[in-house]
C-alpha positions, 0 to 999 in steps of 0.5 A: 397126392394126399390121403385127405385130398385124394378123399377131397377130390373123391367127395367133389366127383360125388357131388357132380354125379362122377361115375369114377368117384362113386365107383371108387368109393364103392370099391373101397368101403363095400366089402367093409360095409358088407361083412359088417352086416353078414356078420350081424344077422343080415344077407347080401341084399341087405348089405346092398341095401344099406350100403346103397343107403349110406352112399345116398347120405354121402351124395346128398351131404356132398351136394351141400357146399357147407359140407365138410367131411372131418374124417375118411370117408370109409368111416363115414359111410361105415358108421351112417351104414352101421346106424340104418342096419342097426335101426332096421334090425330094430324095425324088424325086432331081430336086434334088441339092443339094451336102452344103455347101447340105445342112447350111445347111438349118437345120429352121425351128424352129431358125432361129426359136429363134435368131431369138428368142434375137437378139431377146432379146439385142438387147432386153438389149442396147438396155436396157443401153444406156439405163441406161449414161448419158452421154457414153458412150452417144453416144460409143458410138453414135458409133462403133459406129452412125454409125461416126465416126473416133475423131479425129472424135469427139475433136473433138465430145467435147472429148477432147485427142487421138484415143487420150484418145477411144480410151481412153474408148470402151474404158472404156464399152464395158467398163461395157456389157458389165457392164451386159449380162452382168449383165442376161443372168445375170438372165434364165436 
């Protein structure tokens, strides 16, 4: 079975008050969780604590069935679990975080918000991608992925010069654009 169906299958049992899936998501993410607060001025109730916290977070988001986890679990609850130790310890005037480190702490919902939207930009982007044909997606691809010179990718196209390479990487960079931005227009 899949990584990504396994934590699927993980996600459903918690939302039907499955005792397997809560205990083998327990299993996998309580120590991480754990030494995470030992080692940031916390004890061993406070790691159960907040990891107990994080796994309400995750039972009630997997509840909703608009829910739709876009990345592994043990970084959600990680990173919910790092926000309400980091906010406790504020509480509790033991952790004086710099306003600079204050305003990077982003509320989870919205790094995953973010995250979803990167997803599916990067999904209209791979499709643009496909549709825009040859030579442009290897020229592309050459430049943008395998980062080759545009000397090195005159040579392998059988353009003249570097600028005539240049010159064509710019036109096809335009029609993915287009290719893009009209993709994107559609999904709104």
């Amino acid at each position: 079975m899949r990584a990504e169906d396994t934590e699927k299958v993980l996600l459903e049992g918690l939302a039907r008050n499955d005792h397997r899936a809560s205990s083998t998501i327990y299993k996998e993410n309580y120590g991480l969780i754990q030494a995470f607060i030992l080692q940031n001025n916390g004890t061993y109730d406070d790691a159960k604590d907040v990891f107990q916290e994080a796994m309400l977070v995750l039972y009630e988001k997997s509840k909703n069935p608009n829910f739709f986890l876009t990345c592994q679990i043990k970084t959600f609850v990680y990173s919910v679990s790092r926000r309400i130790w980091l906010k406790r310890l504020q509480q509790n005037h033991r952790y004086a975080a710099p306003n600079e480190l204050l305003e990077e702490t982003v509320a989870v919902d919205d790094e995953i918000e973010e995250k979803e939207q990167l997803d599916r930009d990067f999904l209209l982007m791979d499709t643009a991608m496909k549709s825009i044909g040859e030579p442009c997606r290897s020229l592309l691809e050459a430049y943008y992925i395998q980062k080759k010179h545009m000397v090195d990718i005159a040579a392998d196209f059988g353009y003249t010069n570097a600028d005539n390479a240049k010159n064509q990487k710019y036109k096809c960079l335009m029609r993915l654009k287009k290719l893009f931005f009209a993709q994107y227009k559609q999904n709104e």
